[in-house]
C-alpha positions as CSV (number, residue, x, y, z in Angstrom):
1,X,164.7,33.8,125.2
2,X,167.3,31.0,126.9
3,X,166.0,28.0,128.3
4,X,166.9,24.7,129.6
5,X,163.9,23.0,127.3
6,X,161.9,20.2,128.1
7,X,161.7,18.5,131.8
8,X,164.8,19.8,133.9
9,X,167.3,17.1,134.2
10,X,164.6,14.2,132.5
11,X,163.2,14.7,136.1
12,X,159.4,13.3,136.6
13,X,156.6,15.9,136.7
14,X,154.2,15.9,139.3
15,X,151.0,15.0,138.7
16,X,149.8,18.1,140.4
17,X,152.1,20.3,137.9
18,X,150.5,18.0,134.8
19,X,146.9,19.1,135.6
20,X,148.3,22.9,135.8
21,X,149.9,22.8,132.7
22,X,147.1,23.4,130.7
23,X,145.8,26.3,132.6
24,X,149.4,27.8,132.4
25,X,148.9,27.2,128.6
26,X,145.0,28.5,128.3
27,X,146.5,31.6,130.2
28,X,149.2,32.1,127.9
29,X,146.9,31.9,125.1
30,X,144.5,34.6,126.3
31,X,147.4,37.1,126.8
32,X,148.8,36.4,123.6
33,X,145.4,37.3,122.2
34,X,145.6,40.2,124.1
35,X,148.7,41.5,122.7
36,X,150.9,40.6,125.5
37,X,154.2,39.7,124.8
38,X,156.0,39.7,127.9
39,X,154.8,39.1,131.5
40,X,156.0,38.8,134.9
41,X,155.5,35.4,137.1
42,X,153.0,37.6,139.3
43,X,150.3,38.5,136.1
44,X,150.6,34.5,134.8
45,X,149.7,33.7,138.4
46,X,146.7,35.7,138.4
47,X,145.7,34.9,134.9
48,X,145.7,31.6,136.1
49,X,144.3,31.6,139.3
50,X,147.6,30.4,141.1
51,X,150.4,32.1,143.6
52,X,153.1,33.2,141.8
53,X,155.4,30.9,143.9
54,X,153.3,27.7,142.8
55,X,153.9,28.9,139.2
56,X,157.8,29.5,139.4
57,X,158.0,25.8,140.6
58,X,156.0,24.1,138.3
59,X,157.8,25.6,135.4
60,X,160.9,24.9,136.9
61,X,160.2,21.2,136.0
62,X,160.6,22.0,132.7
63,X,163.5,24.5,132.6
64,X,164.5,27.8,132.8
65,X,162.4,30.1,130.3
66,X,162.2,33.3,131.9
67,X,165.0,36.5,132.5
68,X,165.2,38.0,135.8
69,X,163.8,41.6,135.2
70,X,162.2,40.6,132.2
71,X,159.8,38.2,133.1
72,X,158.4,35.5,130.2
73,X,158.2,35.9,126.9
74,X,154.8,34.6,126.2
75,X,154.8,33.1,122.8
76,X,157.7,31.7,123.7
77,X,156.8,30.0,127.4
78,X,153.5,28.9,125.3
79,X,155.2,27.0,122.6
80,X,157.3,25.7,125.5
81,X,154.4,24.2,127.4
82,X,152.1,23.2,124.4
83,X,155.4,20.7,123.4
84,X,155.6,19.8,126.9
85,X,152.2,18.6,127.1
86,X,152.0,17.3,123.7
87,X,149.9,19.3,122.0
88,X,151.8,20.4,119.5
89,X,151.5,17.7,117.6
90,X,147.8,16.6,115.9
91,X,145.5,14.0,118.2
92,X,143.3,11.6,116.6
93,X,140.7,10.8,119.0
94,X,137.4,8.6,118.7
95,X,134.2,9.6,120.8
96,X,131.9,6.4,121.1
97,X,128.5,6.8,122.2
98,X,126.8,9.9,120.4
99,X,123.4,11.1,122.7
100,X,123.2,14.2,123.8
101,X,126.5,14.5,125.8
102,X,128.2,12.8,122.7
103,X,126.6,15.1,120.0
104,X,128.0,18.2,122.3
105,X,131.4,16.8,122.2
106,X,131.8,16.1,118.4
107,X,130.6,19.8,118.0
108,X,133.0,21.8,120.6
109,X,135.7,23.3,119.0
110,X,138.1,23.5,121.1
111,X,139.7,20.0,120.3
112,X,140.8,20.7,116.9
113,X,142.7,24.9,118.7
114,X,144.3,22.5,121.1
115,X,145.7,20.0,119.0
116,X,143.2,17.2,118.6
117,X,141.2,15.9,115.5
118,X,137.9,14.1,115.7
119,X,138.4,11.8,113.6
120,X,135.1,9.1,114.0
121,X,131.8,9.1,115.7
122,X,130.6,5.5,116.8
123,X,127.5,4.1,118.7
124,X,125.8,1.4,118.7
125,X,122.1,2.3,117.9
126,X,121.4,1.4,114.3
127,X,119.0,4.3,113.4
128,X,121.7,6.9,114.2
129,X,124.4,5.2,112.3
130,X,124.5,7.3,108.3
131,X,123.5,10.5,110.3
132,X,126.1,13.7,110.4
133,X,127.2,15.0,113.1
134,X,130.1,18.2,113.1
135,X,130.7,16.8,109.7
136,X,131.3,13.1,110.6
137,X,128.9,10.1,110.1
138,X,128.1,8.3,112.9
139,X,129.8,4.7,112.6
140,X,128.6,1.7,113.9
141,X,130.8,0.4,117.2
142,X,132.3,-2.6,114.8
143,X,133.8,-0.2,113.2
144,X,136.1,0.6,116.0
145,X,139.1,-1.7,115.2
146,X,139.3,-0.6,111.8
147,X,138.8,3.5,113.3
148,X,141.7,2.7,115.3
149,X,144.1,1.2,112.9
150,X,143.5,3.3,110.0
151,X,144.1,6.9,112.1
152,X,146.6,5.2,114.5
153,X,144.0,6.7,117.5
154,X,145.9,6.5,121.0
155,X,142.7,8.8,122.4
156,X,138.9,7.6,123.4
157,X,136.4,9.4,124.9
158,X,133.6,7.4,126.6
159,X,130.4,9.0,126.3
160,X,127.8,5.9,126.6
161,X,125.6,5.1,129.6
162,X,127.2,3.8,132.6
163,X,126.1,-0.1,132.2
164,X,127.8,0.1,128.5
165,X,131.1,1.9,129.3
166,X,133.3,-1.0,130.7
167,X,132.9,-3.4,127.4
168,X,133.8,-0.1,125.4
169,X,136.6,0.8,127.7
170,X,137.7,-3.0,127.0
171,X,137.2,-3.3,123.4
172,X,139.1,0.3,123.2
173,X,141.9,-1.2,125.2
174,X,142.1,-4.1,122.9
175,X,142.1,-2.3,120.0
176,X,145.4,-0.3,120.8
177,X,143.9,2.5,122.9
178,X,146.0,3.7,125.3
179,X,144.3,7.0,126.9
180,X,140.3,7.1,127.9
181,X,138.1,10.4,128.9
182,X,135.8,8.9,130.5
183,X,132.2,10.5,130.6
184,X,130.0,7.7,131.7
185,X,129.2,8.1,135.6
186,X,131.1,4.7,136.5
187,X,134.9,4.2,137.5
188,X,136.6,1.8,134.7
189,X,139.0,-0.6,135.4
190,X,141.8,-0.5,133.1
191,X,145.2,-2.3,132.8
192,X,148.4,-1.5,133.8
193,X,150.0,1.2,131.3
194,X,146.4,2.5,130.0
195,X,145.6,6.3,131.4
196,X,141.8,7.1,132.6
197,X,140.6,10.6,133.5
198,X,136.9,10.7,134.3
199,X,134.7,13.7,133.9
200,X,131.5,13.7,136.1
201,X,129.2,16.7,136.1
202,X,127.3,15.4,138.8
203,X,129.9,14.9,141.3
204,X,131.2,18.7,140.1
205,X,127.6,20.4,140.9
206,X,127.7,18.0,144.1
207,X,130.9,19.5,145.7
208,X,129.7,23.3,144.6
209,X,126.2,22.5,146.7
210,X,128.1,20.9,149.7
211,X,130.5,24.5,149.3
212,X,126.5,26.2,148.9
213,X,125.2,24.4,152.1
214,X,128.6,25.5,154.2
215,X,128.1,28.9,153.0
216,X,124.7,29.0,154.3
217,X,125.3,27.2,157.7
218,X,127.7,30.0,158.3
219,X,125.7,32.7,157.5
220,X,122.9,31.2,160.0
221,X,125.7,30.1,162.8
222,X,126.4,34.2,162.3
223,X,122.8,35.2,162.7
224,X,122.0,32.9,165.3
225,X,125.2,34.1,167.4
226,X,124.3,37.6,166.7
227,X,120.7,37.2,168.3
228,X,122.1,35.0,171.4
229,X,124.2,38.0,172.1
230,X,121.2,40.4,172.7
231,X,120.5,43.7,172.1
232,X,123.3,46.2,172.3
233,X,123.5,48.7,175.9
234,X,122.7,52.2,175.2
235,X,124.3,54.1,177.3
236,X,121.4,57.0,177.9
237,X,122.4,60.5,179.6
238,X,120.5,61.7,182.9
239,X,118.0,64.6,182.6
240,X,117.8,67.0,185.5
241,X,113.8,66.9,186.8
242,X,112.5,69.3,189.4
243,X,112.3,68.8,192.9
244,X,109.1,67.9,193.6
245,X,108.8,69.5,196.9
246,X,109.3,72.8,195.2
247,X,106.9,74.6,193.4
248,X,107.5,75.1,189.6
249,X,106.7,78.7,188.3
250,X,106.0,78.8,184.6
C-alpha cells in the first residue's frame, strides 16, 4: 500500500500521539492474530478505544498509509508504526533492583515480542547475587558500567525502593543511560536530554477509587433526590355510595 513513510514532512509528534502509538500498534497486532488484513479507520478506533477522527490525525503525523475505500492494510500500518516507534529494532535494557516487582519484570514476556532484550539483572543485596532469575543471574550493582558498555544499553528500569532510586537513576545516567522506567514511588531528577516515565500502581488504584467514590456519591445524590421528591400522586377514581337517606333493599 502507498505511503508517505515516516513523520510527515520531519514534522514533531505530539506527545499525546507518542503515548497512542503503542495502543495503535497492540491493536494492530491482535487483528493480525485474528486474521485481519485490512480494516477501516472506524474498527482500529474501537480496537483501540479511540474516535476514529483522533486516529486519522495521529497517523497523519507519520504519513499517508491508508486507501480511501479500502481502509488500512494491517501488516502493513503495523510494520509502519513498530519503525516509527522503534521497535523494530532489538532493545537492550537493564532492570536494577530484583524484589518482588523486579523478579516479575525479568519474567514478563512481553519485552522480548515487542522488541526488547533483558539483557542483566542487578541489585545490590549480596545473598541474591549468583541466583537465576528468567534465565539471568542476578549481578551485583558494580557491575553496572561494565553491563552498560558491553550491550551498549540506552534502557533502565528502576525497580528499587524509593530512598535507593535517585543514586541508581545517577549512576545509570553516568554510565551512558539515556531512557529510565521508573518503578520506585519517587519522582527522579534527571538531566537535560535523559527521558523518565514513571510507573506507579498506587497512584493508578488511587485515581480508579476517587472514579469509585464519584460513582457512589452519584448514586446516593440520586437516591437522596428521589426520596426528597416524595411519593408519587395516584390519581384514584370516585365510587358511587348510596344515599344515606334512602333505604337500601338487598
Amino acid at each position: 500500500m502507498p505511503g508517505t513513510g515516516g513523520a510527515a514532512g520531519g514534522a514533531a509528534i505530539p506527545e499525546a500521539t507518542v503515548a497512542r502509538l503503542p495502543v495503535y500498534l497492540r491493536a494492530l497486532t491482535a487483528l493480525a492474530d485474528a486474521g485481519t488484513t485490512t480494516c477501516s479507520s472506524e474498527e482500529l478506533a474501537a480496537a483501540a478505544g479511540v474516535n476514529s477522527a483522533k486516529l486519522r490525525k495521529d497517523l497523519s503525523y507519520l504519513g499517508s498509509y491508508g486507501t480511501r475505500g479500502v481502509g488500512y492494510d494491517v501488516e502493513y500500518l503495523r510494520y509502519q508504526i513498530a519503525r516509527e516507534i522503534g521497535v523494530t529494532q532489538d532493545w537492550p535494557v537493564v532492570i536494577v533492583g530484583i524484589g518482588n516487582l523486579g523478579h516479575a519484570l525479568a519474567n514478563y514476556s512481553g519485552f522480548r515480542s515487542r522488541g526488547f532484550r533483558v539483557v542483566a539483572l542487578l541489585d545490590a543485596a549480596e545473598a541474591r547475587q549468583g541466583e537465576q532469575v528468567a534465565g539471568l543471574p542476578i549481578r551485583g550493582f558494580d557491575d553496572l558500567e561494565a553491563v552498560v558498555a558491553e550491550h551498549g544499553v540506552a534502557i533502565g528500569v528502576v525497580a528499587t525502593p524509593a530512598d535507593a532510586a535517585q543514586q541508581v537513576c545517577d549512576r545509570l545516567v553516568a554510565a551512558g543511560v539515556t531512557s529510565i522506567l521508573n518503578f520506585a514511588p519517587t519522582v527522579l531528577a534527571v538531566p537535560a536530554g535523559v527521558d523518565v516515565r514513571k510507573v506507579d500502581l498506587s497512584i493508578e488504584l488511587q485515581i480508579l477509587a476517587f472514579h469509585e467514590q464519584r460513582k457512589a456519591q452519584q448514586a446516593l445524590g440520586q437516591i437522596v433526590d428521589g426520596a426528597a421528591a416524595g411519593p408519587a400522586e395516584v390519581e384514584v377514581e370516585a365510587v358511587p355510595v348510596p344515599d344515606a337517606g334512602k333505604a337500601v333493599i338487598a
